[in-house]
C-alpha positions as CSV (number, residue, x, y, z in Angstrom):
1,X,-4.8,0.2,50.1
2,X,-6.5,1.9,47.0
3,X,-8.7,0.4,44.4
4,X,-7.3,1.7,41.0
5,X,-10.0,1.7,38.1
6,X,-8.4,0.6,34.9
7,X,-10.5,1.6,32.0
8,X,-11.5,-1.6,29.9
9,X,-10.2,-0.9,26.3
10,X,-11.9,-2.8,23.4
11,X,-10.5,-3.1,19.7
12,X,-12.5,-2.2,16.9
13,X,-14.1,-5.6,15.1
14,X,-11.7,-4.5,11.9
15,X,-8.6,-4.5,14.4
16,X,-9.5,-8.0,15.4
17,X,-9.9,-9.3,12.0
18,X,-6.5,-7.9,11.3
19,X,-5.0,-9.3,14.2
20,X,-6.2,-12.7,13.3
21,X,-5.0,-12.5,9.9
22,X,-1.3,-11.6,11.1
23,X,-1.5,-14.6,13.3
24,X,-2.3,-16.8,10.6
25,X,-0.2,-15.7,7.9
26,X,3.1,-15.9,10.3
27,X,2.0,-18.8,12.1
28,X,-0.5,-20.9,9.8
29,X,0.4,-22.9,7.3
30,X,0.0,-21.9,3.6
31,X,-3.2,-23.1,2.6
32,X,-3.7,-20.3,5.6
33,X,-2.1,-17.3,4.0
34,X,-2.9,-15.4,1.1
35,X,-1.3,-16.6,-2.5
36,X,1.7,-14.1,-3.0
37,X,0.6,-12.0,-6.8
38,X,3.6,-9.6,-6.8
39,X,4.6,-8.6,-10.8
40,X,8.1,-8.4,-11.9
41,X,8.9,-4.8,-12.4
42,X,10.1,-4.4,-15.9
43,X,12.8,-1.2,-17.1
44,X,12.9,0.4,-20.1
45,X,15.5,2.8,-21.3
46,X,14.0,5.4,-23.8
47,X,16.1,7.9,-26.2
48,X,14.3,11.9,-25.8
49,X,14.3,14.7,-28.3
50,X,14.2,18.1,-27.8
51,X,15.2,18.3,-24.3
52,X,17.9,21.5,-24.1
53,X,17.9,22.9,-20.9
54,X,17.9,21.4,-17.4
55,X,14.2,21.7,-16.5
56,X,13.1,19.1,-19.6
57,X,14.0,16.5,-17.7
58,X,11.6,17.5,-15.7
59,X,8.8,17.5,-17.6
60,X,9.6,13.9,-19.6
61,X,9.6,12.9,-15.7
62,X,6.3,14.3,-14.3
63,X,5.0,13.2,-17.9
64,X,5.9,9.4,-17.5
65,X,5.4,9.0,-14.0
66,X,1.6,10.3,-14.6
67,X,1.4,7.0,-16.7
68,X,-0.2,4.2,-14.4
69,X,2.0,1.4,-13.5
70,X,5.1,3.3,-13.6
71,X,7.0,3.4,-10.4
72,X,10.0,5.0,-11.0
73,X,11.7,7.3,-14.2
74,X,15.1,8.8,-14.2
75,X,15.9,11.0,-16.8
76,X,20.1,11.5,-18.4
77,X,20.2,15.2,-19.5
78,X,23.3,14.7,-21.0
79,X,23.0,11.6,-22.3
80,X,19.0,12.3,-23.7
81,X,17.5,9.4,-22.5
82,X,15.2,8.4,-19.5
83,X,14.5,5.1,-18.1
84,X,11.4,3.7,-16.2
85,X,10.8,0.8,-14.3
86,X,7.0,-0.4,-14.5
87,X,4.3,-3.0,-13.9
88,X,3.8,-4.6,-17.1
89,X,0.4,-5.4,-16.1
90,X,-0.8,-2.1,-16.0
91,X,1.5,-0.4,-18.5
92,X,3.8,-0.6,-21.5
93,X,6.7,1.1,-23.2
94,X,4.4,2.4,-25.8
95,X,2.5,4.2,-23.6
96,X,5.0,5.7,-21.8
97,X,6.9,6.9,-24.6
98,X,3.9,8.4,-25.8
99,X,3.3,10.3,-22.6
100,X,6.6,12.2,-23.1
101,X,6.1,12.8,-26.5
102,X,2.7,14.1,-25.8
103,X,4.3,16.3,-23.4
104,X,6.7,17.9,-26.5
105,X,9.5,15.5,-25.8
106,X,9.5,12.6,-28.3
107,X,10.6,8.8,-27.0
108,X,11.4,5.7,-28.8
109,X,12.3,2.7,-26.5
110,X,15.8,1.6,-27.0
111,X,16.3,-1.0,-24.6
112,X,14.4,-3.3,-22.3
């Protein structure tokens, strides 16, 4: 019979903390596992000018998705209006409207 050599394989220390943090958070109890912090997303609908041809929309998106704590924008050609969802811990509607307008597009919010 043959001996077969089976290389010893080792995880890295920051594996094994990992590791042992999974096992506690699915099998610990809660004063084990980390307090959940996750921020209700809020939307905003916002009314554009000056958007007349179909690469605006562009723009007014690249412009308020550069804004941080926004997650998500969709921009309405035909209707002139974009709306964003955000973290309203990191951002408001202010700011985002002013990031399109800064980008030659002005925004007012119109709905929350």
């Amino acid at each position: 019979m043959k001996s077969v050599i089976v290389p010893s394989v080792q995880s890295p220390p920051s594996m094994l903390k990992l590791h042992d943090f999974c096992n506690r958070a699915v099998s610990g109890t809660a004063q084990d596992r980390p307090a959940a912090t996750a921020t209700a997303q809020k939307q905003t609908t916002f009314a554009i000018e000056n958007m007349t041809c179909a690469t605006c929309p562009i723009t007014v998106k690249k412009a308020m998705e550069g804004v941080a704590g926004v997650t998500a924008v969709t921009v309405d050609f035909a209707a002139k209006t974009a709306r964003a969802t955000y973290n309203p811990r990191r951002t408001n509607a202010a700011a985002i409207a002013a990031a399109s307008t800064n980008a030659g597009y002005p925004a007012r919010a119109i709905q929350n």
